[in-house]
C-alpha positions in Angstrom: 149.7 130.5 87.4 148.1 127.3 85.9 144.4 127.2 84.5 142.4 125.0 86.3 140.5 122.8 84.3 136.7 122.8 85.0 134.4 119.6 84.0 131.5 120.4 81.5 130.7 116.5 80.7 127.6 115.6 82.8 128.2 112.8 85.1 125.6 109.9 84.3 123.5 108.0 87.0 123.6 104.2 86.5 119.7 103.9 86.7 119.9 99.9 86.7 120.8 100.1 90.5 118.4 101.6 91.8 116.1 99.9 93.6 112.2 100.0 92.0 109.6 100.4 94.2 107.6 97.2 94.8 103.9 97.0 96.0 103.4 95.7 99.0 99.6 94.5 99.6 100.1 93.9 103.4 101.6 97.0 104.3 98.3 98.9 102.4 95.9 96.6 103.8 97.1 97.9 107.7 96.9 101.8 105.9 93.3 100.4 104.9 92.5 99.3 108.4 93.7 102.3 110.0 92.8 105.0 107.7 89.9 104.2 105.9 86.9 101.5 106.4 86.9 97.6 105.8 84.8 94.8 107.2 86.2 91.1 107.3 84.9 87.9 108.0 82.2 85.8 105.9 79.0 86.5 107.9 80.0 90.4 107.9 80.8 91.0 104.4 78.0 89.0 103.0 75.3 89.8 105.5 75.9 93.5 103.9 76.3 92.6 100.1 72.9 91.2 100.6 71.4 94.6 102.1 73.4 97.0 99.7 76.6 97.0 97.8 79.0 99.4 99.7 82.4 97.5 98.7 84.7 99.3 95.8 87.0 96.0 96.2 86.6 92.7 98.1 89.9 91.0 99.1 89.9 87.0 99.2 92.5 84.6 100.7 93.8 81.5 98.9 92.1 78.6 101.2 89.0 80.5 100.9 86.1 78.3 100.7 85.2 77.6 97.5 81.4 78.1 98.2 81.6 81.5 99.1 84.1 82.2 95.9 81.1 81.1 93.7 78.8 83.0 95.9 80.7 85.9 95.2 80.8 85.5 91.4 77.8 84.9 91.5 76.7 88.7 93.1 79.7 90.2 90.6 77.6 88.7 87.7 74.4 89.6 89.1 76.1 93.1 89.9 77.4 93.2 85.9 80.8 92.8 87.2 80.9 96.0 89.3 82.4 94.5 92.4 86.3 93.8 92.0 87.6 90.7 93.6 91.5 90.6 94.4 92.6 87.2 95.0 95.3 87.5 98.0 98.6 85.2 97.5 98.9 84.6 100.9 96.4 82.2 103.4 94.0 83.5 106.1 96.3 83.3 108.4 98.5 85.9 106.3 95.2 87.8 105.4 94.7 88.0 109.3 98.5 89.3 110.0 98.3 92.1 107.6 95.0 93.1 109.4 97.2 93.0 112.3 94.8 90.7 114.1 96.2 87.0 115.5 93.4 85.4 114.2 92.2 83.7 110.1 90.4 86.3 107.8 89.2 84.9 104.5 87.8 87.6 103.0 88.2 91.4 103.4 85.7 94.2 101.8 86.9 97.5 101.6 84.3 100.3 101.6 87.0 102.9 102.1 90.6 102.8 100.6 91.8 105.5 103.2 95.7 106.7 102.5 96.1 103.2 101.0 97.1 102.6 97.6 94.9 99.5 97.4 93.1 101.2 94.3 95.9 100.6 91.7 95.3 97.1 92.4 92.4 97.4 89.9 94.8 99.2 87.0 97.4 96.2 87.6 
């Protein structure tokens, strides 16, 4: 009877093909919204920055107004930069989608990340 010839190389796993795991903002915004504990809207998110400072990260759209960017800087430099601000590549409309609401949201402030991943925004 013939030998049978067993394999000892190791077969290698072309690693370039995989696909790498991208982060999605929208899709941990909604875990945000569901799991943990935001506020949106200008009046909402300011009316309690002025009472206390709750927000471990403060999400702002593109067309943002630019008078309540400044604003904002201004509290994160009177704050000694404690308050993160993500700028959001999308528009309000797109920051209102990922909120799964049909209307515009300029600015989101996050009290609680929830099962979201939102907080290695702030390694990146």
């Amino acid at each position: 009877m013939a030998k049978r010839k067993t394999k000892t190389s190791v077969e290698k796993v072309d690693l370039s093909r995989k696909k790498k795991k991208e982060f999605d903002v929208d899709t941990n915004i909604k875990v945000a919204y569901k799991t943990g504990k935001i506020t949106f809207g200008k009046n909402q998110v300011l009316k309690s920055l002025h009472r206390e400072n709750p927000y471990k990260m403060l999400i702002v759209s593109t067309n943002c107004p630019t008078d309540l960017i400044d604003e904002l800087d201004n509290y994160n430099y009177l704050l000694k930069d404690k308050l993160f601000i993500y700028k959001y590549k999308g528009s309000s409309w797109d920051l209102g989608l990922a909120c799964a609401k049909p209307y515009m949201i300029s600015i989101i402030g996050v009290i609680d990340f929830g099962d979201s991943d939102l907080i290695s925004l702030k390694t990146n």
